[in-house]
C-alpha positions in Angstrom: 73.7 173.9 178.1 75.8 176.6 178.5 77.4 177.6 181.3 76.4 181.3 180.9 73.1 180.5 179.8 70.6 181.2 182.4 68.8 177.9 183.2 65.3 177.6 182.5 62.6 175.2 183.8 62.9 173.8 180.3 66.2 173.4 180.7 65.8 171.3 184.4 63.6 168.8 182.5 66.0 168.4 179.8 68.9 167.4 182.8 66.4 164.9 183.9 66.1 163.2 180.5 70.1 163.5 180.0 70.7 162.0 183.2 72.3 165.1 184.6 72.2 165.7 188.1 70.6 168.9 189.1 72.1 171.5 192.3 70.2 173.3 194.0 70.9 175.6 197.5 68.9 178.1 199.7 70.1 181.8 198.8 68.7 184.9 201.2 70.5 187.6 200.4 72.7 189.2 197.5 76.2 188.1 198.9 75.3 184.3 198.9 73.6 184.7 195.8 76.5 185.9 194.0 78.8 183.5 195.0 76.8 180.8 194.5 75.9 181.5 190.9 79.3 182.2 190.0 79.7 178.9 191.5 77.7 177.2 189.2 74.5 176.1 190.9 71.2 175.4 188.6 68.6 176.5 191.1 68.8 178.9 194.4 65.7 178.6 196.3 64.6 181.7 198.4 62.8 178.9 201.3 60.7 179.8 203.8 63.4 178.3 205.9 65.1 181.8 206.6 62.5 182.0 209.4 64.8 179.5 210.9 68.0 180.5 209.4 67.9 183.9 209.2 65.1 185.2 211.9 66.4 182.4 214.7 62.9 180.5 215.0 62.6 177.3 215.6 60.0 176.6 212.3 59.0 178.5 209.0 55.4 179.4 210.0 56.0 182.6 210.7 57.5 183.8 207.3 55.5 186.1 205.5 55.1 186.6 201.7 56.6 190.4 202.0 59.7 188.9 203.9 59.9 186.2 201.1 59.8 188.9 198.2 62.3 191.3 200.2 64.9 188.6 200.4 64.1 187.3 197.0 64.5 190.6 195.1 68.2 191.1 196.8 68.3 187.4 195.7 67.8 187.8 192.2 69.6 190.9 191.8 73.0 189.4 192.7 71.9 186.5 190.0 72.7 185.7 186.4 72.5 182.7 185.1 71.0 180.9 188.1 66.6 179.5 188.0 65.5 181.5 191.2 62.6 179.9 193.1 60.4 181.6 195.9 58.9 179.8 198.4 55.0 180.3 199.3 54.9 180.9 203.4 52.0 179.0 205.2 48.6 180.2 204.7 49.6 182.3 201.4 48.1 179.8 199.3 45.6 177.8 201.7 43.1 180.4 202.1 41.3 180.4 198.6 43.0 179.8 194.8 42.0 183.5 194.0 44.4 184.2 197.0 46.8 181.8 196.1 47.5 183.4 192.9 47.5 186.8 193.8 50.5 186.0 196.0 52.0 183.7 193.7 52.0 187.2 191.6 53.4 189.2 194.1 56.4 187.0 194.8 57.4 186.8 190.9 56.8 190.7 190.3 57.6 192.0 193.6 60.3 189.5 194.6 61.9 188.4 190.7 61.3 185.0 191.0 61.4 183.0 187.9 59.2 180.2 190.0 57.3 179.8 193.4 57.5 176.5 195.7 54.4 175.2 197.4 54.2 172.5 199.9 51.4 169.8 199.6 50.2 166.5 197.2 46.7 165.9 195.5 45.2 168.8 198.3 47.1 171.0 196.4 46.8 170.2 192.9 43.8 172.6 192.2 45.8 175.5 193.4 49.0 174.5 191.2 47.0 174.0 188.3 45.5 177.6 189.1 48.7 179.1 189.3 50.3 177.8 186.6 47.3 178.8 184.5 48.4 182.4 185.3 51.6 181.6 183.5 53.5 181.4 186.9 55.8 178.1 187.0 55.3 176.1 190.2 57.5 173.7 191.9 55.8 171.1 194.4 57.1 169.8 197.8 56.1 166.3 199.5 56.8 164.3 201.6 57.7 166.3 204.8 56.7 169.5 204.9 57.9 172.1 206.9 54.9 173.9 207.4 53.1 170.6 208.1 55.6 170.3 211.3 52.3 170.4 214.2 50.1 168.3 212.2 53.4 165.3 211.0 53.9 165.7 215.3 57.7 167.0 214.1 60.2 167.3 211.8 59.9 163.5 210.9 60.7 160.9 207.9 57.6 159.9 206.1 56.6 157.1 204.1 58.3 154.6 205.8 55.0 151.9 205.3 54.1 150.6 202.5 50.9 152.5 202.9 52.4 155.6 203.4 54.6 155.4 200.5 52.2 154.8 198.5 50.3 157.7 199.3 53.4 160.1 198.7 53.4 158.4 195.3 50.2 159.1 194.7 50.5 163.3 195.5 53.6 163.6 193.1 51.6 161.7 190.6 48.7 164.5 191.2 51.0 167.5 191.5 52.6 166.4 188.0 49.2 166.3 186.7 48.5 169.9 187.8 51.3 170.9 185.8 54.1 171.2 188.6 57.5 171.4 186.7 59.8 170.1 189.2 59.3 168.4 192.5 60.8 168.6 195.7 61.4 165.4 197.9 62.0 166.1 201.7 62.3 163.2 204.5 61.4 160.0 202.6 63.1 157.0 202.4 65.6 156.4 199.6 63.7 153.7 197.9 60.3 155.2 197.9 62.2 158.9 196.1 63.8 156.7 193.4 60.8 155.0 192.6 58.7 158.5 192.6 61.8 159.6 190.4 61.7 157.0 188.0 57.6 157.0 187.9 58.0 160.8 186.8 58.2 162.7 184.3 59.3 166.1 185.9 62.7 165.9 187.7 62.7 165.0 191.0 65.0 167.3 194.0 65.8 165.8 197.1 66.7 166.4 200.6 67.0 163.8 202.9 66.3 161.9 200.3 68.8 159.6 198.7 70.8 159.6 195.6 68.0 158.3 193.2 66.6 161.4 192.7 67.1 164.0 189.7 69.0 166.4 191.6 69.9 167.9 195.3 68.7 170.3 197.3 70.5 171.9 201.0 70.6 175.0 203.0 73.7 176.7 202.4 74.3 177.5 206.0 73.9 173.7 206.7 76.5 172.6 204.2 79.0 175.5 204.3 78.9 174.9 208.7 77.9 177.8 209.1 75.0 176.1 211.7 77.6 174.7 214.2 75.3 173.4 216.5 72.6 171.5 213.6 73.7 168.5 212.2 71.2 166.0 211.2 71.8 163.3 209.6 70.9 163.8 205.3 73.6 167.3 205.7 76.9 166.6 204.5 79.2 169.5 205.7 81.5 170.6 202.5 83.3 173.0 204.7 83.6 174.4 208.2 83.2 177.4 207.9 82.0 178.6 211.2 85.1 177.8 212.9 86.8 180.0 210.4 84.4 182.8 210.5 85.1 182.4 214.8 89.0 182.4 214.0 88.6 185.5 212.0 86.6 187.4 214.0 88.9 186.6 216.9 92.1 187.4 215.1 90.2 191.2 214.6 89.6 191.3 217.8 92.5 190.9 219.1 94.4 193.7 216.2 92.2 196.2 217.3 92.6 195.7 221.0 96.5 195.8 220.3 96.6 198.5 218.1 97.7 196.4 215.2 94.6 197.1 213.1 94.0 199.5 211.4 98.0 200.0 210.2 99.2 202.6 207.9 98.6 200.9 204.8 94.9 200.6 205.9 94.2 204.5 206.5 94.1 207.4 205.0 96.2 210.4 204.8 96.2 214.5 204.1 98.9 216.9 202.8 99.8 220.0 203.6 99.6 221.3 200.4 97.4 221.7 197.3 98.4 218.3 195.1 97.6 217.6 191.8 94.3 216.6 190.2 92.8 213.5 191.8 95.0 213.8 194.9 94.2 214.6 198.7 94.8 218.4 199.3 93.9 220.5 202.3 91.9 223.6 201.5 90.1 226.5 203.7 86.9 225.3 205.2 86.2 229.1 203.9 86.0 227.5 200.2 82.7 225.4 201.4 80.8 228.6 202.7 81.7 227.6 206.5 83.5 230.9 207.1 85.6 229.7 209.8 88.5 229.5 208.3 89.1 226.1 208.9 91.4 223.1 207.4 89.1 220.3 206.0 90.1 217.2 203.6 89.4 217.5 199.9 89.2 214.1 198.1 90.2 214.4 194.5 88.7 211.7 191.9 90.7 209.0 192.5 90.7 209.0 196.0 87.0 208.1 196.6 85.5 206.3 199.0 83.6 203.0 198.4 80.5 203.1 198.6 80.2 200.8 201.3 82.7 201.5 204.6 81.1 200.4 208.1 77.9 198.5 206.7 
């Protein structure tokens, strides 16, 4: 596959059967999004988890399908080659399947999404298989779920009896049936996911998950450092960046307050006379239709502003 080529779900089931690990990160805005598809990543996921990440809270259930397709369009503009997947919130697919679907819609016309994520096993596979009748690609979620965090009494591992694993197997066995493509594996153990993984068909993604799986899946935040203070135990950190983002910012800080920032070769300048085409020149503010008769700044072609100065 090329590495230009925008990846496909097709594409995620042929890494499966080639035994090629598949990367995947959470993406909520245009910045990240770029920089992470430049990077190389197969899927971004637009979670549900920016209620936590973004908005502060302390779960997802508060995310609404508007703020999922607002983040996911400035998502998916920023992206070219990577699969972009939209997370359903809670209750935007529990009500009824009519419902379900119509929101499924919204978040692939209104928020770009090339596929939505639902959370939930065989309760769930008459919805998926509704959705994906509509031509809309789903990806399932088991195991913990998120938005299950009252009713699971927590954000804690599942599966851990034989009984329980069992189970689990038993909902990715149903969501495949419904036609999920891909499947997402949160908070099992690491035996039960490579067993699920090697009993499926569609590629497996985990988180907290172990290695058996298909591919990977982690917050960005989480893995770049950018959470200081969260640091359970599946994250790996692959940088620490919040200490340098607290460096930096300190280092401004302290410039401005000294006078060292900005310096002349960060500001701008006017001369006294007309210059040439594309230059700064100082004209009478007379010229504009002021009338007043005073000096403002003209800014030739080349001397234009970004777009984008204090925001």
């Amino acid at each position: 596959m090329s590495r230009d080529k925008p990846v496909t779900t097709l594409d995620l089931r042929r890494m499966k059967a080639q035994g090629r690990k598949i990367t995947m990160l959470t993406a909520y805005d245009a910045v990240f999004a770029r920089l992470l598809d430049r990077s190389g990543v197969d899927v971004l996921l637009v979670g549900d988890s920016l209620g936590m990440v973004v908005q502060g809270r302390k779960d997802t259930l508060k995310v609404t399908v508007e703020q999922i397709a607002y983040h996911g369009a400035a998502v998916t503009r920023a992206t070219e080659r990577a699969h972009v997947v939209l997370d359903m919130p809670f209750l935007s697919y529990h009500v009824s399947t009519e419902e379900a679907v119509r929101n499924a819609g919204r978040l692939i016309q209104e928020g770009g999404g090339h596929a939505v994520k639902l959370e939930g096993g065989k309760e769930r596979a008459d919805t998926i298989r509704a959705i994906v009748a509509a031509q809309i690609p789903v990806m399932a979620h088991i195991g913990l779920t998120p938005q299950s965090v009252h009713v699971m009494g927590g954000f804690k591992v599942q599966g851990r009896s034989t009984e329980a694993g069992e189970r689990i197997l038993e909902d990715a066995l149903a969501v495949q049936e419904a036609g999920a493509y891909a499947l997402v594996l949160e908070g099992i153990p690491a035996e039960l996911a490579a067993e699920i993984t090697e009993a499926l068909d569609i590629p497996t993604i985990g988180i907290g998950a172990g290695s058996g799986c298909d591919g990977q899946v982690l917050v960005v935040t989480d893995m770049l450092g950018l959470e200081e203070d969260f640091k359970p135990k599946f994250v790996r950190r692959f940088a620490d960046l919040g200490t340098l983002v607290r460096e930096a910012v300190g280092t401004y800080i302290e410039d401005v307050r000294s006078g060292a920032f900005p310096d002349d070769a960060h500001s701008f300048h006017r001369k006294r006379k007309r210059a040439a085409k594309g230059k700064l020149a100082v004209v009478p503010e007379a010229a504009s239709g002021a009338g007043n008769g005073s000096k403002r700044v003209a800014y030739g072609p080349t001397d234009d502003l970004p777009p984008r100065i204090t925001h």
